[in-house]
PDB file as gemmi writes it, atoms N, CA and C in Angstrom:
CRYST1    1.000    1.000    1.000  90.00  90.00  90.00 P 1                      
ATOM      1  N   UNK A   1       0.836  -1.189   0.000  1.00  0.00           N  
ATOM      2  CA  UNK A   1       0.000   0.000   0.000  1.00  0.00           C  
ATOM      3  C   UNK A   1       0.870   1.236   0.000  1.00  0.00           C  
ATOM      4  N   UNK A   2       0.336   2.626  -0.669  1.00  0.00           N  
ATOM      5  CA  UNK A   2       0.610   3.647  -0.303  1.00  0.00           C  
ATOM      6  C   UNK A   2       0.150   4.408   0.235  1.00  0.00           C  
ATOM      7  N   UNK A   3       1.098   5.411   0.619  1.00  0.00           N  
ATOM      8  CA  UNK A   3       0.350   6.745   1.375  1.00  0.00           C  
ATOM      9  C   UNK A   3       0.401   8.222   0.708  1.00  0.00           C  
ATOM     10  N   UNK A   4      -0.096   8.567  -0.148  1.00  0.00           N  
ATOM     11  CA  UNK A   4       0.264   9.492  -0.883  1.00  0.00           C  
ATOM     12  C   UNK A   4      -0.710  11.174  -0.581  1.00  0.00           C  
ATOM     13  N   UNK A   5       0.211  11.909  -0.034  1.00  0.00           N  
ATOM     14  CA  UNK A   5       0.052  13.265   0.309  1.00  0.00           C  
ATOM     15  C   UNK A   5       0.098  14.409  -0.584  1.00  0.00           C  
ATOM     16  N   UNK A   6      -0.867  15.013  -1.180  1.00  0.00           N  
ATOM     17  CA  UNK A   6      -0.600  15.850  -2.418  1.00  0.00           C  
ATOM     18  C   UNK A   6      -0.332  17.356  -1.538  1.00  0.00           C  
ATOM     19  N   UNK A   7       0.087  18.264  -2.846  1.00  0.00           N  
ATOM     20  CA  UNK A   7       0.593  19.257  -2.055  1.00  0.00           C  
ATOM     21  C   UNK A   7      -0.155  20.159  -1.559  1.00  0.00           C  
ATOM     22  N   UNK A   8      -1.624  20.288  -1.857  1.00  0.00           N  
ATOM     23  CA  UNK A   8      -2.576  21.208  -1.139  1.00  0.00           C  
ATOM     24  C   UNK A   8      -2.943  20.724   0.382  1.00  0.00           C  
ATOM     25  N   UNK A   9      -2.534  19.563   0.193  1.00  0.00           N  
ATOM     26  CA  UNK A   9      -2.287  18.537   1.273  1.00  0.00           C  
ATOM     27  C   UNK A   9      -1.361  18.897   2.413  1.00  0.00           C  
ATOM     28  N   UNK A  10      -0.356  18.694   1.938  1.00  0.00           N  
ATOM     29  CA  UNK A  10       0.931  19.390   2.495  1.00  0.00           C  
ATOM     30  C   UNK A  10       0.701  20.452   2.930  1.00  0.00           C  
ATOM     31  N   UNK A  11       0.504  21.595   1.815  1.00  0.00           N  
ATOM     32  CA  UNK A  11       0.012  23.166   2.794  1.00  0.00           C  
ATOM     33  C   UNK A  11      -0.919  22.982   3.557  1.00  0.00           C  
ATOM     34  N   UNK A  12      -2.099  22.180   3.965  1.00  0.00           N  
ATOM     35  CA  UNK A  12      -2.821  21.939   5.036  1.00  0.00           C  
ATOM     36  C   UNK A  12      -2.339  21.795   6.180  1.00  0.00           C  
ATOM     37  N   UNK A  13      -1.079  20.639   6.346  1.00  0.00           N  
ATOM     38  CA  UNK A  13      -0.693  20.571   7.510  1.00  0.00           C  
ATOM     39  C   UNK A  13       0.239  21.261   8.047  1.00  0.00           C  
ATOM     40  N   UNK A  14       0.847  22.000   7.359  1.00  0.00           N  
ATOM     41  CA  UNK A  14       1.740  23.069   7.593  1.00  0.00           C  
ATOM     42  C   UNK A  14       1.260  24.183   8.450  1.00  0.00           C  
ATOM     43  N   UNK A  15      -0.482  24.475   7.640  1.00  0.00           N  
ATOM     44  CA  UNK A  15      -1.038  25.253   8.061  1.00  0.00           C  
ATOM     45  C   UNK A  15      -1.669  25.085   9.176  1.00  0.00           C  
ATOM     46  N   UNK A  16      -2.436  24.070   8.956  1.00  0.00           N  
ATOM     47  CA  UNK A  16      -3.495  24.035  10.243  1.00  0.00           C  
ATOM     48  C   UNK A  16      -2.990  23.437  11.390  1.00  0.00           C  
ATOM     49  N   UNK A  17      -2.041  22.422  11.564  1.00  0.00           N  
ATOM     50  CA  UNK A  17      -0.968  21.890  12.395  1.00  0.00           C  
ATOM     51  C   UNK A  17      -0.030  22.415  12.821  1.00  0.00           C  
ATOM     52  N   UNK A  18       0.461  23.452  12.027  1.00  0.00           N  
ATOM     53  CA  UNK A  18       2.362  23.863  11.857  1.00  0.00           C  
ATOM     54  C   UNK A  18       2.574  22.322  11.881  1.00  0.00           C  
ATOM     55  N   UNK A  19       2.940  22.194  11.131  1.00  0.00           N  
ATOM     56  CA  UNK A  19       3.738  20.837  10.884  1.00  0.00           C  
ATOM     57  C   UNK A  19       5.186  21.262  10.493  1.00  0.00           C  
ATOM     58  N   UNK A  20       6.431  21.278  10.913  1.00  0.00           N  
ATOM     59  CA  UNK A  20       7.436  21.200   9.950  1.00  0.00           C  
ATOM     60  C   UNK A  20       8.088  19.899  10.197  1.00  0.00           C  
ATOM     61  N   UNK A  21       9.732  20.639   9.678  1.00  0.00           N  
ATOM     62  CA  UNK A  21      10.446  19.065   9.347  1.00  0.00           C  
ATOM     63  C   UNK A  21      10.419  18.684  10.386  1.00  0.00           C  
ATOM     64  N   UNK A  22      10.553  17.354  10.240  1.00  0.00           N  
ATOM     65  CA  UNK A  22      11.088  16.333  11.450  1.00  0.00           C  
ATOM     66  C   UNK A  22       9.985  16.221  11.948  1.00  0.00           C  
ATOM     67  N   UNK A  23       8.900  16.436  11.732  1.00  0.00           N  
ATOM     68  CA  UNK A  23       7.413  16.212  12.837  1.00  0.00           C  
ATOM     69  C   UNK A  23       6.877  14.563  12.283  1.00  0.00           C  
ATOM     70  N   UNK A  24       6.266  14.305  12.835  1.00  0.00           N  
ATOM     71  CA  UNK A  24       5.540  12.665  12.483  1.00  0.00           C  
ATOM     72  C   UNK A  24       4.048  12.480  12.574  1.00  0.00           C  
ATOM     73  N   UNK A  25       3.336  12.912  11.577  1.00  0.00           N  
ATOM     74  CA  UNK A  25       1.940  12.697  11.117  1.00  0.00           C  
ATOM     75  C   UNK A  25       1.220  11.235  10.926  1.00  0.00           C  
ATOM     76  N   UNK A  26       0.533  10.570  12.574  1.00  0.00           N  
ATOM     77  CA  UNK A  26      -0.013   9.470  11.944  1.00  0.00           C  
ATOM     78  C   UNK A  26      -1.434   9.247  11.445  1.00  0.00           C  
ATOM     79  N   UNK A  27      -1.760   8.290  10.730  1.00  0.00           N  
ATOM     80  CA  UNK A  27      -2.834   7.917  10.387  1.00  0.00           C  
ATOM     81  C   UNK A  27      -3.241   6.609  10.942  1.00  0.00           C  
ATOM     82  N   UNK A  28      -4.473   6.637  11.386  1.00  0.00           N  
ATOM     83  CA  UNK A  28      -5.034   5.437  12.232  1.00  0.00           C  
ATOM     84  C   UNK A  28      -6.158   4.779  11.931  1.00  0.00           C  
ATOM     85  N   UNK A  29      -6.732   4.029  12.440  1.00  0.00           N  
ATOM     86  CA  UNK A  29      -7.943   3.213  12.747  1.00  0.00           C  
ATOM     87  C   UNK A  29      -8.571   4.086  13.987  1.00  0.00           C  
ATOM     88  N   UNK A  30      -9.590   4.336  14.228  1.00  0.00           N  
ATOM     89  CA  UNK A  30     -10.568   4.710  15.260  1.00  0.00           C  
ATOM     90  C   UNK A  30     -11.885   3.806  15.089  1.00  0.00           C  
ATOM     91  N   UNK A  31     -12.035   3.918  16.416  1.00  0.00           N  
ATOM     92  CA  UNK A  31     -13.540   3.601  16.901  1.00  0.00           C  
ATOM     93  C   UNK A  31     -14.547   4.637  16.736  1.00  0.00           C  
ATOM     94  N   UNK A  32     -15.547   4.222  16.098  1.00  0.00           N  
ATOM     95  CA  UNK A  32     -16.449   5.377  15.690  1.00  0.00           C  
ATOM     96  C   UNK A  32     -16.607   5.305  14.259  1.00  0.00           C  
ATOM     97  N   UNK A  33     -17.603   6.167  14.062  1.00  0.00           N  
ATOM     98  CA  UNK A  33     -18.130   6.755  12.529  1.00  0.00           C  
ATOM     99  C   UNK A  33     -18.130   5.606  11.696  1.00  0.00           C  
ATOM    100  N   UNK A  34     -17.700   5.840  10.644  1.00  0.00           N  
ATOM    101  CA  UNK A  34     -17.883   4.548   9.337  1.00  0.00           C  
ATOM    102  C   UNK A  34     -16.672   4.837   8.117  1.00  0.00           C  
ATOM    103  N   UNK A  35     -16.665   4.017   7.669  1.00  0.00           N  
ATOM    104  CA  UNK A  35     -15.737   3.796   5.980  1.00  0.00           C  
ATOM    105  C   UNK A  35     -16.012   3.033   5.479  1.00  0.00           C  
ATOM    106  N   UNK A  36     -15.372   3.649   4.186  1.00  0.00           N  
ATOM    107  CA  UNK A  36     -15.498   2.192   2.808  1.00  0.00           C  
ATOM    108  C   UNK A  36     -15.780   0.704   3.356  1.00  0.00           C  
ATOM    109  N   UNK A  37     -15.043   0.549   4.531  1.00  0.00           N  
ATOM    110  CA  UNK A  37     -14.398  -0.766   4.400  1.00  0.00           C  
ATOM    111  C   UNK A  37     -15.240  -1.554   5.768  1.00  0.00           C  
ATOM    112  N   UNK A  38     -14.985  -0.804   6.616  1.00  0.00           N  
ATOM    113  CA  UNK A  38     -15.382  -1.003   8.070  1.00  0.00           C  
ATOM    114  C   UNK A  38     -16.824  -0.036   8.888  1.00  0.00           C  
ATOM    115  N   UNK A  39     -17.684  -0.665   9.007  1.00  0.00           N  
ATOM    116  CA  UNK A  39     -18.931   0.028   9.503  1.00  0.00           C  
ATOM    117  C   UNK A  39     -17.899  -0.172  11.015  1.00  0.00           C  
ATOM    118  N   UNK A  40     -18.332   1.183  11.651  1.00  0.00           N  
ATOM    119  CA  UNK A  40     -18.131   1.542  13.479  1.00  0.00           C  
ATOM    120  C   UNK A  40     -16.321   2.065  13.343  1.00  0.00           C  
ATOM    121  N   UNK A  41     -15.953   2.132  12.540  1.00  0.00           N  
ATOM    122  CA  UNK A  41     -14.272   2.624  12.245  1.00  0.00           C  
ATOM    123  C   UNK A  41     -14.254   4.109  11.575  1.00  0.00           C  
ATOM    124  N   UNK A  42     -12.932   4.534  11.431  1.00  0.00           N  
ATOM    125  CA  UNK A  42     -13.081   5.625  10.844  1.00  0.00           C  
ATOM    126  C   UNK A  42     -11.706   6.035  11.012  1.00  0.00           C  
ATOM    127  N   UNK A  43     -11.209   6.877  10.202  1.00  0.00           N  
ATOM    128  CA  UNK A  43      -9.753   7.387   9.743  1.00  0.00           C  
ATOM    129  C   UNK A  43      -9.712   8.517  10.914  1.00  0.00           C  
ATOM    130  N   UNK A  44      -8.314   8.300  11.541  1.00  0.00           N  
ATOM    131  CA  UNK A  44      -8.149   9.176  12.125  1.00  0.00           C  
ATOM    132  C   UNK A  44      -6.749   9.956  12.120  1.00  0.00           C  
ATOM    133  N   UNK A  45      -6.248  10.536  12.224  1.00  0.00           N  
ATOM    134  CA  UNK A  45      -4.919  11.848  12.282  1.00  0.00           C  
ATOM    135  C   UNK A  45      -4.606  12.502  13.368  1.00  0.00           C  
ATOM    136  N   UNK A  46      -3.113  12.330  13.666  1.00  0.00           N  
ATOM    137  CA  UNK A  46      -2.584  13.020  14.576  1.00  0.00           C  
ATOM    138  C   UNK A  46      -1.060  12.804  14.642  1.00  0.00           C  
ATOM    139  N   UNK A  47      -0.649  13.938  15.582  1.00  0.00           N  
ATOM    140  CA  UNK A  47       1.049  14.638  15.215  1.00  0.00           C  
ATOM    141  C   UNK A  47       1.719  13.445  16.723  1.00  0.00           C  
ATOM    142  N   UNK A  48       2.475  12.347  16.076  1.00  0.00           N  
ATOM    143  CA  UNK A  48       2.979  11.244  17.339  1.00  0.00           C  
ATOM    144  C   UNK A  48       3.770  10.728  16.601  1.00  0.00           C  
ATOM    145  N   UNK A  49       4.776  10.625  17.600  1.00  0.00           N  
ATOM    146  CA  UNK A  49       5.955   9.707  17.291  1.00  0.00           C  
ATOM    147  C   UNK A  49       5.682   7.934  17.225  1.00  0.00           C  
ATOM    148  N   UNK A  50       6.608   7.655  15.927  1.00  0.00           N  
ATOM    149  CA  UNK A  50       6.125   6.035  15.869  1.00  0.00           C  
ATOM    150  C   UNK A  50       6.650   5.215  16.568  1.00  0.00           C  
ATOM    151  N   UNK A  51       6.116   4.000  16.225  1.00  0.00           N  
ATOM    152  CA  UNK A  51       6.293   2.793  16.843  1.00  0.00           C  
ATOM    153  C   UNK A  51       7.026   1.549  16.455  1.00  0.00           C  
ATOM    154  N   UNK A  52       6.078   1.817  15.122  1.00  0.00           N  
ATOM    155  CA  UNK A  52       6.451   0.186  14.390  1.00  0.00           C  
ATOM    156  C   UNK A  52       5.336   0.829  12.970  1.00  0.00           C  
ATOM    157  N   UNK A  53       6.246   1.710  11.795  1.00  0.00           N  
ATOM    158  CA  UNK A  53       5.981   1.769  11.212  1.00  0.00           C  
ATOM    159  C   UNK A  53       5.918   1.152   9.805  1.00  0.00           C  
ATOM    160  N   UNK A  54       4.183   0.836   9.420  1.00  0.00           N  
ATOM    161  CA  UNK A  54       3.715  -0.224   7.943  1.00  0.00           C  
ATOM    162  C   UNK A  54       4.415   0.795   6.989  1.00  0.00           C  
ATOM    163  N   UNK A  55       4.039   1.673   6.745  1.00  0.00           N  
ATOM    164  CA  UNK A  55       4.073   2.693   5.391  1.00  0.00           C  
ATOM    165  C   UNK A  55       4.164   4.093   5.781  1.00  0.00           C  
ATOM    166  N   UNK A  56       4.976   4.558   5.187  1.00  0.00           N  
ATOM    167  CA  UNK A  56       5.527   6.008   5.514  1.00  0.00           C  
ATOM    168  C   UNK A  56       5.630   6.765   4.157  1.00  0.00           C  
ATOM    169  N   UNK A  57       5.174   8.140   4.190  1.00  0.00           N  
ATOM    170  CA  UNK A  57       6.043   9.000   2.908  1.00  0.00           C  
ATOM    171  C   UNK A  57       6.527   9.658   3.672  1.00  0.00           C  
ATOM    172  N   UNK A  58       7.732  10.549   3.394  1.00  0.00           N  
ATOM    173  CA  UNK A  58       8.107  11.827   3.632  1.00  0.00           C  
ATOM    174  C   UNK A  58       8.139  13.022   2.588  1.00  0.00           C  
ATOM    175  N   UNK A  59       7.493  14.137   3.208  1.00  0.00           N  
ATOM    176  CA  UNK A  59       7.051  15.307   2.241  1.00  0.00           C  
ATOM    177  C   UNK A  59       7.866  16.416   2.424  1.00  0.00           C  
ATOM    178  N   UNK A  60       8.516  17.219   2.318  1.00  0.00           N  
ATOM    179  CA  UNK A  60       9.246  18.650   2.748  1.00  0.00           C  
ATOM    180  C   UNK A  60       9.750  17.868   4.068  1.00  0.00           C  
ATOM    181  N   UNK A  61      10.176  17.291   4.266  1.00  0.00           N  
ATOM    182  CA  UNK A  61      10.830  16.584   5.763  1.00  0.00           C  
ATOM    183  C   UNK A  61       9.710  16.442   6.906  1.00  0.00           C  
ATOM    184  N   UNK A  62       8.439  16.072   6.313  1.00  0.00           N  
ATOM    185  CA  UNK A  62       7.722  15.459   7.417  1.00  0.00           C  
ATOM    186  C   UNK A  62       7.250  14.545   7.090  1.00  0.00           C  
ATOM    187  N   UNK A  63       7.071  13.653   8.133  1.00  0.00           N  
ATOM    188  CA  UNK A  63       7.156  12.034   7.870  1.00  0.00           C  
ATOM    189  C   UNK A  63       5.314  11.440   8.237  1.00  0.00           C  
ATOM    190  N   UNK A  64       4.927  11.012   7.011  1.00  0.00           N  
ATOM    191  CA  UNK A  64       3.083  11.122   7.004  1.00  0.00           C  
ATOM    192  C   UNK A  64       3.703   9.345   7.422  1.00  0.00           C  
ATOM    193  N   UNK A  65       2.360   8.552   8.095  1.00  0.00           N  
ATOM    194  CA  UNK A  65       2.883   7.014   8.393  1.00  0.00           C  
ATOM    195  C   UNK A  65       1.958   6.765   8.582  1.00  0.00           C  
ATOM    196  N   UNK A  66       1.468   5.087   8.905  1.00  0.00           N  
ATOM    197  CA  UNK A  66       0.351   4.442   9.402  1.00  0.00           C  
ATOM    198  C   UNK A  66       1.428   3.121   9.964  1.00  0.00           C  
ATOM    199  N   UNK A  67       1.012   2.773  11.446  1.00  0.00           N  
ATOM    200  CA  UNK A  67       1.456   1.998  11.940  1.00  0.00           C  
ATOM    201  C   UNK A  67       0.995   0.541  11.312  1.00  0.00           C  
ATOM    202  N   UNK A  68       2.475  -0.192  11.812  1.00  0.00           N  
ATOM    203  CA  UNK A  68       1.844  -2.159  11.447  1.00  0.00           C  
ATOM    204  C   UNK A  68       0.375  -2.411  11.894  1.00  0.00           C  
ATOM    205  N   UNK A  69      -0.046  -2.062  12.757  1.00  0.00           N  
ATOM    206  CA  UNK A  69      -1.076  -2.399  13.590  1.00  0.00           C  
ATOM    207  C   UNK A  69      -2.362  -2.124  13.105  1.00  0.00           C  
ATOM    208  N   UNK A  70      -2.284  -0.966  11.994  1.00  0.00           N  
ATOM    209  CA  UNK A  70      -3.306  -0.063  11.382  1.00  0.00           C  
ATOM    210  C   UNK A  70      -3.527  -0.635   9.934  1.00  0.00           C  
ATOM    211  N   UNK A  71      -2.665  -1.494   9.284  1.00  0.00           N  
ATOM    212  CA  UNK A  71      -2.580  -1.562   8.278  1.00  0.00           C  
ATOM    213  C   UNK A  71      -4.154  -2.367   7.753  1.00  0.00           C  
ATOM    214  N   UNK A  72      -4.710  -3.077   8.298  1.00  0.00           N  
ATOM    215  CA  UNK A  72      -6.285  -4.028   8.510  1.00  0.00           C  
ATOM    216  C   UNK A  72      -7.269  -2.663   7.278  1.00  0.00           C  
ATOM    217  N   UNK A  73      -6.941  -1.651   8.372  1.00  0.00           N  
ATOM    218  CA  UNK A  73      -8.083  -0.369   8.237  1.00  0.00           C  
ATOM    219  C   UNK A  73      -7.948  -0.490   6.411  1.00  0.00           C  
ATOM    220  N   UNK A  74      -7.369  -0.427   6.114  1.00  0.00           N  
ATOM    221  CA  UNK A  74      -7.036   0.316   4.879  1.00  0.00           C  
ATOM    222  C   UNK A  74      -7.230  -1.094   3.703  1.00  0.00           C  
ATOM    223  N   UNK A  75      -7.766  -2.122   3.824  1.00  0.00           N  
ATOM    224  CA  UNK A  75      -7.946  -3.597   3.124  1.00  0.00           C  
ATOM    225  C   UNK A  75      -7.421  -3.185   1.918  1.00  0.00           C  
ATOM    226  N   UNK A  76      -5.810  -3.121   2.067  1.00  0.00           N  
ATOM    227  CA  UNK A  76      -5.098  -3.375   0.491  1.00  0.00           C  
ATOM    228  C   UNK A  76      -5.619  -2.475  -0.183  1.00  0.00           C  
ATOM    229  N   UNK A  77      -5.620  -1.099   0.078  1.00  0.00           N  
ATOM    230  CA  UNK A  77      -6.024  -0.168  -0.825  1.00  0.00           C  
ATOM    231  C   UNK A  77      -4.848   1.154  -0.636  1.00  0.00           C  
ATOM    232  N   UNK A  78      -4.456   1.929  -1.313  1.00  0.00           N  
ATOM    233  CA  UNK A  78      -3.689   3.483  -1.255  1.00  0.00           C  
ATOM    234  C   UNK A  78      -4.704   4.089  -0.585  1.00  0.00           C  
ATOM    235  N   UNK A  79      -4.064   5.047   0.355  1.00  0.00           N  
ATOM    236  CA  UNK A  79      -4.445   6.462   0.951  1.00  0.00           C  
ATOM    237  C   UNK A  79      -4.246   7.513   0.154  1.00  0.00           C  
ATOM    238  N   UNK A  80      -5.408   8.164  -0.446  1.00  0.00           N  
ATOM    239  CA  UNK A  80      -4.689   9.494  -0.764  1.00  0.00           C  
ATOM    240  C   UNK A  80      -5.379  10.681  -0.119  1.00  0.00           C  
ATOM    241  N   UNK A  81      -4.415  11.798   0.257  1.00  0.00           N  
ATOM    242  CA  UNK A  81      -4.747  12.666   1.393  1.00  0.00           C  
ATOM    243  C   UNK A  81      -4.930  13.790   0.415  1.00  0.00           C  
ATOM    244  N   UNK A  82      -6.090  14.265   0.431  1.00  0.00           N  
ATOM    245  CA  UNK A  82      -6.322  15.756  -0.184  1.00  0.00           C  
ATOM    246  C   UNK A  82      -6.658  16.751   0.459  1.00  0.00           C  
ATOM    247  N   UNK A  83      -7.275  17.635  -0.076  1.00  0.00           N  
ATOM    248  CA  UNK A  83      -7.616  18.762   0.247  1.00  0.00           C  
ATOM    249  C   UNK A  83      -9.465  19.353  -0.269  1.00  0.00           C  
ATOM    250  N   UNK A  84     -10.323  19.315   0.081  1.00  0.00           N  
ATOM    251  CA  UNK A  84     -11.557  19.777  -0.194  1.00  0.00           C  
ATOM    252  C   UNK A  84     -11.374  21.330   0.119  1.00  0.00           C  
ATOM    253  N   UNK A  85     -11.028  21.748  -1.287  1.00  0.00           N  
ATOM    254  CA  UNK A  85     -10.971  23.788  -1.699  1.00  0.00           C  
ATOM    255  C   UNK A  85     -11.966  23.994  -0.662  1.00  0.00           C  
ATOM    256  N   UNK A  86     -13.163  23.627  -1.053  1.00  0.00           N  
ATOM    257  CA  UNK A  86     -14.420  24.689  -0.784  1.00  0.00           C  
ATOM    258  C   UNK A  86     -14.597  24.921   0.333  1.00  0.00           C  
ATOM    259  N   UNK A  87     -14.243  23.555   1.399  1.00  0.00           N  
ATOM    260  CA  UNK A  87     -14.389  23.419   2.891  1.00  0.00           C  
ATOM    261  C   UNK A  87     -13.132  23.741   3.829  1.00  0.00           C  
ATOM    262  N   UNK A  88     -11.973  23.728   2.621  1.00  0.00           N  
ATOM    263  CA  UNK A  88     -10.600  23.527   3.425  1.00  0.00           C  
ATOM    264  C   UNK A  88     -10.212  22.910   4.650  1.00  0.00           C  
ATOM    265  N   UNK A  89     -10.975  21.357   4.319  1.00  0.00           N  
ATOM    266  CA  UNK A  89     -10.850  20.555   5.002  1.00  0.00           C  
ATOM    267  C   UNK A  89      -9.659  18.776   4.507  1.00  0.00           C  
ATOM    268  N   UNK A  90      -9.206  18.161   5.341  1.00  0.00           N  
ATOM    269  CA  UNK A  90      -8.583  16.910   4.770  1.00  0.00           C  
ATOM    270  C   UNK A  90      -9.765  16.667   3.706  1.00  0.00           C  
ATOM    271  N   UNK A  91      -9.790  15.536   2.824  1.00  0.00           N  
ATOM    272  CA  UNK A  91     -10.704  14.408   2.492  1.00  0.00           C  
ATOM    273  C   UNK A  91      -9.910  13.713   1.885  1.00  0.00           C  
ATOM    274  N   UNK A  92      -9.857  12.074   2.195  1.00  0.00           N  
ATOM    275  CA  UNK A  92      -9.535  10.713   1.957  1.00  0.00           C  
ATOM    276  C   UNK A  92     -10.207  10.219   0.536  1.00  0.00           C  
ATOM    277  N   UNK A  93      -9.253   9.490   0.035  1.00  0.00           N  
ATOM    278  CA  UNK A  93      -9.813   8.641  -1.177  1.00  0.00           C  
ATOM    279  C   UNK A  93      -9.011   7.269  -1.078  1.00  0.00           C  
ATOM    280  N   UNK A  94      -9.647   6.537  -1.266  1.00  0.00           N  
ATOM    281  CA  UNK A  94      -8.890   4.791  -1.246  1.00  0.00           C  
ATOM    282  C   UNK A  94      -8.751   4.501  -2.511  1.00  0.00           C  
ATOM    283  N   UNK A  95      -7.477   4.011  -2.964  1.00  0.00           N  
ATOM    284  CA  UNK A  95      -7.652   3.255  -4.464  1.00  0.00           C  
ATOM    285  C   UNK A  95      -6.942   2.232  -4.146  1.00  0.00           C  
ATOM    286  N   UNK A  96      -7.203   0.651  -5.451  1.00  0.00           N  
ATOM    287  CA  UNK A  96      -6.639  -0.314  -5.346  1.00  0.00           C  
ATOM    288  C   UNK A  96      -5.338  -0.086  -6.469  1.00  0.00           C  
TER     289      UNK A  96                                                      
END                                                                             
């Protein structure tokens, strides 16, 4: 799998986080809400140091990841992390 962060993407977390280099952006599994894949789950985000990292990119020197443990969430599909203009909010897309 990948994890692929586009760059309106990037200026998101820069922005709304301060994210710079060297920071560690994970992506998770949560309890709650719903997805593609998993009814009662749901994608979640936050700025933590890893553990035991499945898949990592690094963007301008910050390191986007999803732990071994997380990898279930995502059933063999790419992450891609965008940007919704209108809302200037994240939004997720899964591809195989």
């Amino acid at each position: 799998m990948k994890l692929i962060i586009t760059n309106d993407a990037l200026d998101w977390f820069k922005k709304e986080m301060e994210a710079t280099k060297g920071d560690y952006i994970r992506f998770y599994a949560r309890y709650g809400g719903s997805s593609p894949f998993h009814e009662a789950f749901s994608l979640g985000m936050n700025r933590e140091e890893p553990h035991d990292i499945g898949v990592e990119t690094v963007e301008d020197g910050i390191h986007f990841y999803i732990e071994n443990d997380d990898l279930w969430f995502f059933n063999e599909h790419d992450l891609h992390v965008k940007v919704d203009l209108t809302l200037d909010e994240l939004k997720y897309e899964y591809t195989k």
